[in-house]
N, C-alpha and C positions, 0 to 999 in steps of 0.2 A: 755685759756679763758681770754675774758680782763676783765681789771678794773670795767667796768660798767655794764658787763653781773654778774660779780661777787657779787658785792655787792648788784645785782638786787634775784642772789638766795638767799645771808644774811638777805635782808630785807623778802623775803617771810616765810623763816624760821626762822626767828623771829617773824615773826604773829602768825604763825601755832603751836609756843611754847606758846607764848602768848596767845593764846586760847585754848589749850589745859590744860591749869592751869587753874580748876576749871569747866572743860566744865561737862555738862549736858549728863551721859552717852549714851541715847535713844535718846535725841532729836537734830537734823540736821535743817542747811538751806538749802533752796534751791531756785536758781532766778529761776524764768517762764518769759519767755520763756528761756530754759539755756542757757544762753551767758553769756561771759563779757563784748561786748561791745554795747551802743544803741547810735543811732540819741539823737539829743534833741527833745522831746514829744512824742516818742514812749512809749506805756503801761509795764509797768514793776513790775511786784508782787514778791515780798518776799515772800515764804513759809517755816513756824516754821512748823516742822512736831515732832510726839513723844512726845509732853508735857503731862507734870504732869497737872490735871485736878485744882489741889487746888493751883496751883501758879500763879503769873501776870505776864503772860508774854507779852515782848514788842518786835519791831524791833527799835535794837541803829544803828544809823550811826557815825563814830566816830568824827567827827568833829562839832556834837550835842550833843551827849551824855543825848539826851532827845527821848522823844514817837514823831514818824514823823507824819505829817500831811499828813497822806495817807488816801484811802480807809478800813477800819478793817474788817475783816470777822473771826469771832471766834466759833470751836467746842473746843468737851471735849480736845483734842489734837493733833490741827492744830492751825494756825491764821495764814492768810493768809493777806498781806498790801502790797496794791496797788499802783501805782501811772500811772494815767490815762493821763501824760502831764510832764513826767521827762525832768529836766533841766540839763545842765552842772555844776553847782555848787555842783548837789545831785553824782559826782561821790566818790569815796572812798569805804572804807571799812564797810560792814555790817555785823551785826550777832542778835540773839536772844537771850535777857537774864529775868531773873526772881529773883529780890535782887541781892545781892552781892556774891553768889558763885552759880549760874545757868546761864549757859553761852554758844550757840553754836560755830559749827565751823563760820568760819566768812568768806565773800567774797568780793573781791575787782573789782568794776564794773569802766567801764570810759564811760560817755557820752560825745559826742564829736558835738560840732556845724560842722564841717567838713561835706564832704560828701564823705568817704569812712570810714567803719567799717570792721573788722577780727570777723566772729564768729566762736566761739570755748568753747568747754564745760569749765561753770563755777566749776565745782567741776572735782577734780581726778577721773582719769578711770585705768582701771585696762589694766596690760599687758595681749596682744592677740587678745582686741576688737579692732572693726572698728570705727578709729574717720576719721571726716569730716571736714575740716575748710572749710569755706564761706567766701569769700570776696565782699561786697556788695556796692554799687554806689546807694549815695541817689539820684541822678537827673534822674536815670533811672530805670525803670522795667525788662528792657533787661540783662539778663546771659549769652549774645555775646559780651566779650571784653579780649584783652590780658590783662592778671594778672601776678603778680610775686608774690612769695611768697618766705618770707624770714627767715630764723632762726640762731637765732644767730646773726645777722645782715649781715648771708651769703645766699646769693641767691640760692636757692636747688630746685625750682619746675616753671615754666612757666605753664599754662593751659587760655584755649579759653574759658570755664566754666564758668570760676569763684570760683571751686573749688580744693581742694588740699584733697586727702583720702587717709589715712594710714589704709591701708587694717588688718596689724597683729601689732599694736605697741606696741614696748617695751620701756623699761626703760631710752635706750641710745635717744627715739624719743622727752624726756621732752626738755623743754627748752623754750628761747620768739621767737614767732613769731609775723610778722607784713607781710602784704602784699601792692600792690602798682598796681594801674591801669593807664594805660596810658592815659593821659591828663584829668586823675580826681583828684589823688593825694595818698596819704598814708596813712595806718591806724594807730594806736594805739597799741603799744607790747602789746601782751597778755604772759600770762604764762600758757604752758599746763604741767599740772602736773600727770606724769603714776603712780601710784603703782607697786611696784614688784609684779611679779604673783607669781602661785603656784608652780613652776618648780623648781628643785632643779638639781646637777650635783655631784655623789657621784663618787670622786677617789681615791688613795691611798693619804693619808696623810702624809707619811714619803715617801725617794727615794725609788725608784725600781730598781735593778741591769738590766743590759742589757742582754738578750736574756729571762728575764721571762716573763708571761704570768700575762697580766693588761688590766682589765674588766673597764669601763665607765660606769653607769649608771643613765641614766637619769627618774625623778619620777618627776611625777604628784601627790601631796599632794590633791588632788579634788577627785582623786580615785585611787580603787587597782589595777587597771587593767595595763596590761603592753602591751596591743595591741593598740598601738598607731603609726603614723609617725612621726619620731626624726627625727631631722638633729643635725650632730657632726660641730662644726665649731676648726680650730686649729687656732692660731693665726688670728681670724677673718675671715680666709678662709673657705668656705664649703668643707669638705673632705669627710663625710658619712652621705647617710640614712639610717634608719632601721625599720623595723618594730617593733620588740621587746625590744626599750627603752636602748640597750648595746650596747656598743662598744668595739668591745676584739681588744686587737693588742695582738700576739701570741709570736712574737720574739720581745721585746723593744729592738730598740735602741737609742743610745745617740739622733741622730739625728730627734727621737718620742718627747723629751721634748719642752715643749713649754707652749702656753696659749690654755685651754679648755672651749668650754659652749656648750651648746643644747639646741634647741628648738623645744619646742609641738606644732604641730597645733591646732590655738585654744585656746592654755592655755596659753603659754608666752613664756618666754625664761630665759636660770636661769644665774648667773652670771660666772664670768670666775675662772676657776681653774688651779695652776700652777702645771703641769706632769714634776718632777722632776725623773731625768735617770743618775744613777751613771754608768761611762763607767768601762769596764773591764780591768783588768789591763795588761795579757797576752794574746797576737798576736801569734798564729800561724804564723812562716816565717816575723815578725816585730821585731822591737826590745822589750829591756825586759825593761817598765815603768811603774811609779809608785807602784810597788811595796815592800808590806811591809816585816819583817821578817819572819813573818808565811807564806805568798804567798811563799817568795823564796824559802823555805828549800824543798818539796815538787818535785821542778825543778831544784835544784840542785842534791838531790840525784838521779833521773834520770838519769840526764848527766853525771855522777857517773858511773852508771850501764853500761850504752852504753857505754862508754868507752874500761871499762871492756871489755864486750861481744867480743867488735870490736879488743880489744887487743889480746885477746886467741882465735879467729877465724883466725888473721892474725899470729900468733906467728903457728897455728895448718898448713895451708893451706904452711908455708915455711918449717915448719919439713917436710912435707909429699913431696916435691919438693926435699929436701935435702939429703932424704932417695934411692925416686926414682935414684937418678944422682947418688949416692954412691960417694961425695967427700967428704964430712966432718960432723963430728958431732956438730950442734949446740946446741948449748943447752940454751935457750931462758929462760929470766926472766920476772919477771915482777916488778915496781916500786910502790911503794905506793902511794897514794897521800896523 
């Protein structure tokens, strides 16, 4: 990640701490029409939703830190402020508060004299849903031109639309995007921000010896039901579906450890877990490694035995040759070890 993408997620999650000290637990903002980004003089409303009936609530912009000169439309709790003709000046951070410790979450809009805007939902979405980014051209009504659409500041989707649609997005899809139309120009980074979903990825927590038997289960915290379609990803590769939420491998081995996740259709995808596989230490017809003292004794007293056996099978099979021929008495010992 570079430098400027870096500091671009510090600075966001420093707002999101900064308002989350002292926020107002029930009441949210929220932009109408939901974007981040507008033309200059497009209509744009702030809505306070969830307030307390007996407080003053206002909408702050932070570079005023006073009551804005908008439209006011006030119930028991909402209040909703308008502005019928926003300029570039009014971009930055907004939120809703009420004295000194009622406060919402807060949103960071850009109005832009340009004429290309990125829309994209102002508030977090949740992993699993369907977002849409729009890429818009003020000088035309037409949604017939090449777009690019970029994250990261890497180019990841072309479309003839104008839009870009993450049909199941997850956690790994956050990030800024901007997009860019040919011979109109560039947008504005936006910052889309997912929430982790409900999916969770349950596996052994300590190693698992090679050849046992290691279950995977993937749960949806939304409900109890376990009739769902899973996919198993290992190291980022898709290796299994399933229908019921598990993933057994029967025989581990060394070469099973790796990185784990699964995802629910639908609900999300949960994060990665590392499938640690201690290998065995005795090869059949390999050599004898890693092995500790306890391991050896076990396989030495064997080799022990056989020895044995093989010594008084072969000491029996030359008496009995020796008897036949009638030349000599041997008379065979054995040595200790």
């Amino acid at each position: 990640m570079g430098v400027a993408a870096l500091c671009f997620r510090l600075l966001i999650s420093v707002i999101v701490l900064q308002r989350a000290h002292g926020q107002e637990g029930n009441a949210v903002l929220q932009v109408v029409p939901n974007k981040l980004q507008f033309f200059e003089y497009d209509t744009v409303s702030f809505l306070c939703k969830g307030l307390d009936s007996s407080s003053e609530w206002k909408v702050v912009h932070n570079s005023r830190r006073k009551s804005l000169q908008c439209s006011n439309t006030r119930t028991p709790t909402t209040l909703t402020c308008t502005f019928k003709g926003i300029y570039k000046e009014e971009s930055g951070e907004y939120w809703c508060e009420a004295g000194a410790k009622k406060r919402t979450n807060s949103v960071v809009i850009t109005v832009t004299p340009g004429s290309v805007i990125l829309e994209s939902p102002a508030l977090p979405v949740s992993e699993g849903k369907e977002v849409t980014l729009r890429c818009r051209n003020k000088m035309t009504s037409s949604s017939i031109f090449m777009t690019y659409f970029y994250k990261d500041g890497v180019l990841m989707h072309n479309s003839t639309t104008g839009n870009l649609i993450i049909h199941n997005v997850f956690k790994s899809d956050e990030g800024r995007y901007k997009c860019r139309i040919s011979a109109a120009g560039e947008s504005a980074e936006n910052w889309l921000n997912v929430t982790a979903g409900s999916v969770i990825l349950e596996s052994p927590a300590l190693p698992v010896s090679e050849g046992k038997e290691v279950t995977l289960r993937c749960r949806n915290k939304t409900t109890s039901s376990s009739i769902f379609t899973t996919y198993f990803y290992k190291d980022g590769v898709l290796m299994h579906n399933s229908t019921t939420g598990n993933l057994i491998i029967h025989n581990v081995f060394k070469s099973d450890e790796g990185r784990y996740k699964c995802r629910i259709s639908a609900a999300g995808e949960s994060a990665e877990n590392w499938l640690n596989v201690t290998a065995s230490g005795f090869k059949l017809g390999g050599p004898i490694t890693h092995l500790s003292c306890g391991d050896a004794v076990p396989w030495i007293v064997s080799t022990i035995l056989l020895t044995v056996l093989l010594c008084f099978s072969t000491c029996r099979h030359l008496h009995l040759d020796q008897t036949q021929q009638k030349k000599q008495q041997v008379v065979c010992g054995t040595s200790s070890i």
